[in-house]
N, C-alpha and C positions, 0 to 999 in steps of 0.2 A: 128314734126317740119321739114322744107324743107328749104335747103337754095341754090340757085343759084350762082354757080361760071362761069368766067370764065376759059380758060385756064391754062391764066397766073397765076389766085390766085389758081388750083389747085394744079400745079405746086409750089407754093409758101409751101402750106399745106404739101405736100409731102418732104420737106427740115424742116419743125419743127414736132414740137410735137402736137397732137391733142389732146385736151381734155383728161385731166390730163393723160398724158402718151400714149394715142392710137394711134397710127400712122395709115397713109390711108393705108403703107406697110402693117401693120400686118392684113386689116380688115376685112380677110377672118377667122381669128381666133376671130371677136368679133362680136355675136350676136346683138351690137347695132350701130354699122355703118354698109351701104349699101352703096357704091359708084357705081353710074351708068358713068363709065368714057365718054362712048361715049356720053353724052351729057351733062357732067362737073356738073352732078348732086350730090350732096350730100343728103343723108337722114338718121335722125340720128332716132332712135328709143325709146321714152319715155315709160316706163313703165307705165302705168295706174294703180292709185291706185283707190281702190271702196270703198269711204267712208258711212259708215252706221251713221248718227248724230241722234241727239236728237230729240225732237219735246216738245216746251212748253206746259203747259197748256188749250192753245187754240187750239190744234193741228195743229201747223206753226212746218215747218223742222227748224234746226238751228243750223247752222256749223259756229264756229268761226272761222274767216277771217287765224288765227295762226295756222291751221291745215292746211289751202289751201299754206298758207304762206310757211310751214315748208313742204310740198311735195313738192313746184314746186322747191325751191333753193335747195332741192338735187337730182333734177333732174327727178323727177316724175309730170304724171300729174292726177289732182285729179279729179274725178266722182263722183258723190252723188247719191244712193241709197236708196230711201226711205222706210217706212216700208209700205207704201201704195202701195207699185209698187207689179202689179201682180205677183202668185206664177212662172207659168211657164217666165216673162219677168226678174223674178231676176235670174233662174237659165242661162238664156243667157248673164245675166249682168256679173255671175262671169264666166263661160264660156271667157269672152273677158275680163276681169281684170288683172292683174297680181300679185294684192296685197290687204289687205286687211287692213282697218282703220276702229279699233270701238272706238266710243268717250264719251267721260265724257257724264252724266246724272243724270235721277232722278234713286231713289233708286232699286235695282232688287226688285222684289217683293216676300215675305220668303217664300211663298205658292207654288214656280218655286224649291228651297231646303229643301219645307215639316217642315217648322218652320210659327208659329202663330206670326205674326207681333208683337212686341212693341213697347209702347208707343214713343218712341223716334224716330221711323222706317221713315222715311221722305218721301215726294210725291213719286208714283210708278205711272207707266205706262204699265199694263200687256199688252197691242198688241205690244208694244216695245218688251216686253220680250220675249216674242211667237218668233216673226219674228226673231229676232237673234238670241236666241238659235236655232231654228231650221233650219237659215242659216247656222250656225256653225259647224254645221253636212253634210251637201254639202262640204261645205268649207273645213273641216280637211279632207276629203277622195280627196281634189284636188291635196295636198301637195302644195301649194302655199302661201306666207310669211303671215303672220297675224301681226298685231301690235292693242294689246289694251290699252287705256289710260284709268285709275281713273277708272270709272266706267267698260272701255273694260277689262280690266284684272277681275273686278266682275263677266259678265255675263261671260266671260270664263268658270272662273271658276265652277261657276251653272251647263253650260251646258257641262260640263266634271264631275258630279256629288259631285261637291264639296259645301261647306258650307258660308256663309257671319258671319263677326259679325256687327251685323244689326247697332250699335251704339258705339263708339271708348269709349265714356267718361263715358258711362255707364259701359261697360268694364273694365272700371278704364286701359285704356292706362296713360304709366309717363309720356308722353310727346304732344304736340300740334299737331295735325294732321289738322287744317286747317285755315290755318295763315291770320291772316288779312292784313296783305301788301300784294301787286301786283303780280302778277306771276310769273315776272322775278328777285323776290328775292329768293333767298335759305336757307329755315327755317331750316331744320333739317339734321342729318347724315343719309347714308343706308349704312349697309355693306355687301358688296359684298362675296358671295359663289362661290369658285375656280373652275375651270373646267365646268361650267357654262355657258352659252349660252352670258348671259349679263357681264360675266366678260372676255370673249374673245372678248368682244364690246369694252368696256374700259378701259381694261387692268388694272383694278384699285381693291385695297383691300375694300375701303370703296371714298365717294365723297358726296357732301350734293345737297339735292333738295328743289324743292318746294313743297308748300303740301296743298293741298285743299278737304279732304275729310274726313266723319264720319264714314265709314263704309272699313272695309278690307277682305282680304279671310280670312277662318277661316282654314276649314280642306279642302284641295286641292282638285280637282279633279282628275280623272282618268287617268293617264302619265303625271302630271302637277308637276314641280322639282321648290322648292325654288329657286330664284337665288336674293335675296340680303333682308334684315330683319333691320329693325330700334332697336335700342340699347336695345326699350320693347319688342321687338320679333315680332311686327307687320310686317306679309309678306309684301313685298315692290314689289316685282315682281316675276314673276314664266314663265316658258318656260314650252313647249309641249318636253318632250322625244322622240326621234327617227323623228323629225319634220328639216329640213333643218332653217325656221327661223319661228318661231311663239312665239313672245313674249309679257308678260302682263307687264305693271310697273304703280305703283298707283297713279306716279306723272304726274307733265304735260309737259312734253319735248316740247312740240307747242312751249311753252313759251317762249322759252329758244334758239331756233336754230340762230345759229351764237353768240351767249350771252355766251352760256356754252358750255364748251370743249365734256364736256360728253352727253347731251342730243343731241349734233350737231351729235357726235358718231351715237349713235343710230338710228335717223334718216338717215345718209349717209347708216349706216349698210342695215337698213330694204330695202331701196329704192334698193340700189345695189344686195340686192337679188332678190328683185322682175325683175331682169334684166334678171337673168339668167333660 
């Protein structure tokens, strides 16, 4: 984003506060203002998120409007990444990304974690599977922020050699994991595990979300740490160890930003690191 002052409004800028707390004074100390004085230019710097979406049945992409929503209000801006986009054009996509958005979809498919589909197992898209698991291995050696939703925390998982439970109710979960009201209500409780990626987020013991899914992690994958569990024990979110921010959560924060204290959290959290 670029915005034209003149003089006088530079001058004005440099007497308040800029953008929650930045001053033009300090902005030799912040990575995301550039002020070009000599010619009253301002340029503030958005972090680019890369988002990886679904694709329907017909093979059409499809990114709800509530993930584009929920990057630009906290200050990111968002790029779509398909799973058709050649191999060497996506390694320059994240090359130039700064962050990383994987979103709800159809099922992983059991044959990516070495289990034989059941009956309950819902539509799968293996070239889906393929391309982000093996993005995801680019991706963790960039050390750059990850954020997975609902299904982004699943293939995480996978591709850090972890396990799904293919079917919640089959499993005999106690509780409702995919609500029929709207998104922006809050069906159930998670509780939050201390010293935890997502509880330096929200600083919170426990908080309730929303819930739209059949399937969750089962056995982790490899440097993947719980970070908050439904009252049946169903993982809820899980963080990368030794990772600055890479985090999965089963719910759908899109939903929710400016609505809830906590999902708004997470999004500012993730955006703000993709800054730095």
């Amino acid at each position: 984003m670029m915005v034209i002052f003149d003089q006088e409004e530079v001058g004005a800028i440099e007497r308040r506060n800029f953008r929650k707390g930045v001053t033009v004074e300090n902005r030799e100390k912040t990575k995301n203002v550039i002020m070009l004085v000599q010619k009253g230019v301002l340029i503030m710097k958005k972090p680019i998120i890369c988002i990886i979406p679904e694709c329907d049945s017909k093979g059409n992409i499809v990114v709800k409007k509530e993930y584009l929503h929920s990057i630009e209000m906290a200050g990111g801006v968002p790029a779509i990444l398909s799973f058709y986009t050649d191999c060497k054009d996506s390694i320059n996509f994240i090359d130039c990304s700064d962050g990383f958005l994987l979103t709800g979809g159809p099922d992983v498919n059991p044959l990516f974690y070495e289990e034989e589909p059941i009956e309950e197992c819902g539509s799968i898209n293996p070239e889906l599977d393929k391309f982000e698991i093996e993005l995801l291995s680019v991706i963790k050696r960039t050390s750059k922020p990850v954020l997975g939703i609902c299904r982004g925390i699943q293939v995480i998982n996978v591709a850090l050699g972890g396990t799904l439970i293919q079917d919640l109710p089959t499993y005999k979960a106690k509780f409702g994991h995919n609500q029929k009201a709207k998104g922006t209500v809050l069906t159930h409780s998670v509780e939050v595990i201390k010293d935890t990626l997502l509880y330096d987020i929200v600083k919170k013991n426990s908080f309730t979300v929303n819930s739209f899914h059949h399937q969750a992690c089962k056995k982790l994958g490899n440097g993947l740490i719980a970070n908050a569990l439904t009252l049946d024990g169903i993982i809820e979110a899980a963080s990368l160890a030794n990772h600055r921010f890479f985090l999965g959560v089963q719910w759908h924060p899109e939903c929710l930003y400016g609505i809830d204290e906590n999902a708004t959290k997470i999004w500012d959290a993730f955006i703000s690191a993709c800054r730095k």
